[in-house]
C-alpha positions as CSV (number, residue, x, y, z in Angstrom):
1,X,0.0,0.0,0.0
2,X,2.8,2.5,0.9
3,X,6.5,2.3,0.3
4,X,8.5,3.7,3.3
5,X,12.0,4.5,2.9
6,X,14.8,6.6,5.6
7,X,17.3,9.4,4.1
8,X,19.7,11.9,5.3
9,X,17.8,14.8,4.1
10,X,21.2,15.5,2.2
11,X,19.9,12.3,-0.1
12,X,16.6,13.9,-1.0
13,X,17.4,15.0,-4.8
14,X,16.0,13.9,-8.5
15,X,16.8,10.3,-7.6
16,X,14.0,10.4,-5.0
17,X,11.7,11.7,-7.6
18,X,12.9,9.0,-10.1
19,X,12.4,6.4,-7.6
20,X,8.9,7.7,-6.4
21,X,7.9,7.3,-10.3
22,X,9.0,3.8,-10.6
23,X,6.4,2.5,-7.5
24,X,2.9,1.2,-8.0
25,X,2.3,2.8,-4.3
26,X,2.6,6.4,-2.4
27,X,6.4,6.8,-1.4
28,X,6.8,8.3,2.3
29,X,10.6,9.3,3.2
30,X,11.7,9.0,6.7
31,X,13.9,11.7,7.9
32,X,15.7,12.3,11.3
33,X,15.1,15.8,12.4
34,X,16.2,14.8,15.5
35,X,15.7,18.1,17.7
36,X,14.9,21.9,17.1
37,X,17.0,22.6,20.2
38,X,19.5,25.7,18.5
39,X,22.5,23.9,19.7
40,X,21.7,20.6,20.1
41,X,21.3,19.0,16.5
42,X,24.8,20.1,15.7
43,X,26.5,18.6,19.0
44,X,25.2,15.6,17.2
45,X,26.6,15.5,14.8
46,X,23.9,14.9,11.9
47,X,25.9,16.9,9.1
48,X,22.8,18.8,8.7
49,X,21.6,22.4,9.6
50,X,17.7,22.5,10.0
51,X,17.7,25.0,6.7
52,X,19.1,21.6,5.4
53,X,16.0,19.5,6.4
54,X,13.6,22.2,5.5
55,X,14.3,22.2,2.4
56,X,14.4,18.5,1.8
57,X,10.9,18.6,3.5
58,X,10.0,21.2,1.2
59,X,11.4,19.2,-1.9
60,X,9.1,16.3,-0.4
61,X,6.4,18.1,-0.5
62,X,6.5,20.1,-4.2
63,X,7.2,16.4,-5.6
64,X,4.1,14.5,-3.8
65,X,6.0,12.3,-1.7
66,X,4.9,12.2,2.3
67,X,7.2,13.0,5.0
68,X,8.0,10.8,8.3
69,X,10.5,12.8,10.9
70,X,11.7,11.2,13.7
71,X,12.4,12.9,16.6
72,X,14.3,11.9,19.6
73,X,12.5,12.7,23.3
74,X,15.3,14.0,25.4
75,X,18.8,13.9,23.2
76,X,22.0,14.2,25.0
77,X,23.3,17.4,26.1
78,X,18.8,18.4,27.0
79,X,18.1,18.5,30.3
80,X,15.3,16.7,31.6
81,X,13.1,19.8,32.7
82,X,13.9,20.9,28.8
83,X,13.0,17.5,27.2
84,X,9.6,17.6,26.8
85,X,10.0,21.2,25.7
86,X,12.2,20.6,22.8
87,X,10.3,17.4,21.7
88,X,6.8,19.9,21.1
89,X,9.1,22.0,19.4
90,X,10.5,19.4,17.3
91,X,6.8,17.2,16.5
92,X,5.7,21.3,15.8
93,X,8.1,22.1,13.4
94,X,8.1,18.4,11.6
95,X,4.1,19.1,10.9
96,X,5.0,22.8,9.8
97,X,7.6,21.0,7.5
98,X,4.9,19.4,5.8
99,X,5.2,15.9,8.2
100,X,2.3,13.6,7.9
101,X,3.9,11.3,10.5
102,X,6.1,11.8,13.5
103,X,8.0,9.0,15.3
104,X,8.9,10.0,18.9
105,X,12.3,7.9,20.1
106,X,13.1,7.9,23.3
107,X,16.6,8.0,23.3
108,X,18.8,5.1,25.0
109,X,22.2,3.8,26.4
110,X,23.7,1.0,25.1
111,X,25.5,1.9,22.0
112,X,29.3,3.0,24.2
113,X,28.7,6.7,23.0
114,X,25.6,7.5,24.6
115,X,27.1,5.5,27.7
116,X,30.2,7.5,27.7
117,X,27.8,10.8,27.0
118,X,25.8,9.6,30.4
119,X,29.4,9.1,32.3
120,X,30.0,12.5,31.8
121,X,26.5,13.5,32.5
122,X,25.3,14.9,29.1
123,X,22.9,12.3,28.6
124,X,20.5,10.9,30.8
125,X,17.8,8.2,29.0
126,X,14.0,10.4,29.5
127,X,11.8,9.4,31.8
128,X,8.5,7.1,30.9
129,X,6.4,10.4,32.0
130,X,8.3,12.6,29.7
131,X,7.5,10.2,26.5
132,X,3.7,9.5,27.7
133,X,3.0,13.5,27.5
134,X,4.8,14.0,24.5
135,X,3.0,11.1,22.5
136,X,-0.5,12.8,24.1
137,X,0.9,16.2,23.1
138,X,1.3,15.0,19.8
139,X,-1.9,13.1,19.4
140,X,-3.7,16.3,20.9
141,X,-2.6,18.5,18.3
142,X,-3.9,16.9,15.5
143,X,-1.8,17.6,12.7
144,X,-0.5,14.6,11.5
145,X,-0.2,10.7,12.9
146,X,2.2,10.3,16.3
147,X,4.0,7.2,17.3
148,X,6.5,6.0,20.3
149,X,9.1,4.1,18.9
150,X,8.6,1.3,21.6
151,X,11.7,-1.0,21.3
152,X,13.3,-1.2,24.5
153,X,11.0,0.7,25.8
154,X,11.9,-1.2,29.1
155,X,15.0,0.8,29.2
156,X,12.8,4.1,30.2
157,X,12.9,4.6,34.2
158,X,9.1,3.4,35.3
159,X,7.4,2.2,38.3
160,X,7.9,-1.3,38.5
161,X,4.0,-1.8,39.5
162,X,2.9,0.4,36.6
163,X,5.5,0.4,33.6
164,X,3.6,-2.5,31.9
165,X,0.2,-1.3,31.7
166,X,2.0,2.0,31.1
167,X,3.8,0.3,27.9
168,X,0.3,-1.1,27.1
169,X,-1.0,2.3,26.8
170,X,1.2,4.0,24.3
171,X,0.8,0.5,22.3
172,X,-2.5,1.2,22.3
173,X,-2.6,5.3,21.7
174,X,-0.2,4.2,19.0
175,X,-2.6,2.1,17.4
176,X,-5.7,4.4,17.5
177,X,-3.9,7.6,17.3
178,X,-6.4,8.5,20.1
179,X,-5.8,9.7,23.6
180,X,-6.2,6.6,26.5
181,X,-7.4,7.0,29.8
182,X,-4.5,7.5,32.0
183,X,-3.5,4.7,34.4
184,X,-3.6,4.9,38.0
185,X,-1.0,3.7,40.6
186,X,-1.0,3.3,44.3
187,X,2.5,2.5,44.3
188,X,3.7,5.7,42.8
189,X,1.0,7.5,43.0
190,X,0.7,8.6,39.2
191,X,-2.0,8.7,37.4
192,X,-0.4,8.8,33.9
């Protein structure tokens, strides 16, 4: 039905035009935007200014071919009272870009970088909370379709009484792009 490929936004030229003739199906380019934070993206070394990504979004969109951005929820070097900040920043500026769909990562450990990164505290994996109100920030403003990546989502800090039916819930709002009804815990006392 669709055909879903991921570029650099450097990559997005004639040879994604040529390509998106050749299908039988709507082509949808997945791009990492990453962040919006001014100073972030480039400490990440992406090789790519946002200019850079909005016009490849722009290209996208002059040539009929849908957008995906993926954005992560709390990069290195944001702190966690700015993550959920610069993650509505980011899923606003992929759907001004022209985004029909938004994949929210929550950022993790594991690959030596981001471990050395959390050694030196620049990095600290987000908290469950932070991705839950960014998914139903991004569901709420209706502009295009929202997801949380969930693989190894067991690596985001949770209440151990709550974090499954917790992880059920964003499996579920990822489904039916709909709010759920928040879950209650006596244990920690959330009600997310």
């Amino acid at each position: 039905e669709r055909v879903i490929v991921e570029s650099h936004p450097s990559l997005i030229g004639d040879r994604c035009v040529q390509f998106r003739d050749m299908l039988r199906a709507p082509l949808e380019v997945a791009m990492g935007l990453e962040t919006v934070h001014p100073t972030v993206l480039e400490r990440l070394n992406k090789r790519m200014t946002i200019k850079e990504f909005t016009n490849a979004a722009k290209r996208l969109r002059e040539n009929a071919i849908d957008l995906r951005v993926f954005i992560l929820v709390q990069p290195p070097f944001v702190p966690q009272d700015e993550a959920l900040y610069w993650t509505q920043r980011s899923l606003d500026y992929a759907f001004d870009s022209g985004a029909t769909a938004a994949t929210l990562i929550p950022t993790r450990a594991g690959n030596g970088a981001m471990d050395h990164l959390m050694q030196r505290g620049d990095f600290a994996p987000p908290k469950l909370e932070t991705v839950e109100d960014a998914l139903a920030y991004g569901l709420g403003i209706k502009r295009g379709r929202v997801f949380v990546d969930l693989w190894d989502i067991q690596q985001v800090a949770a209440c151990p009484q709550c974090r499954e039916h917790r992880f059920a819930r964003l499996a579920s709002m990822n489904q039916s792009q709909q709010p759920a009804d928040p879950v209650q815990c006596d244990a920690c006392g959330g009600h997310r």
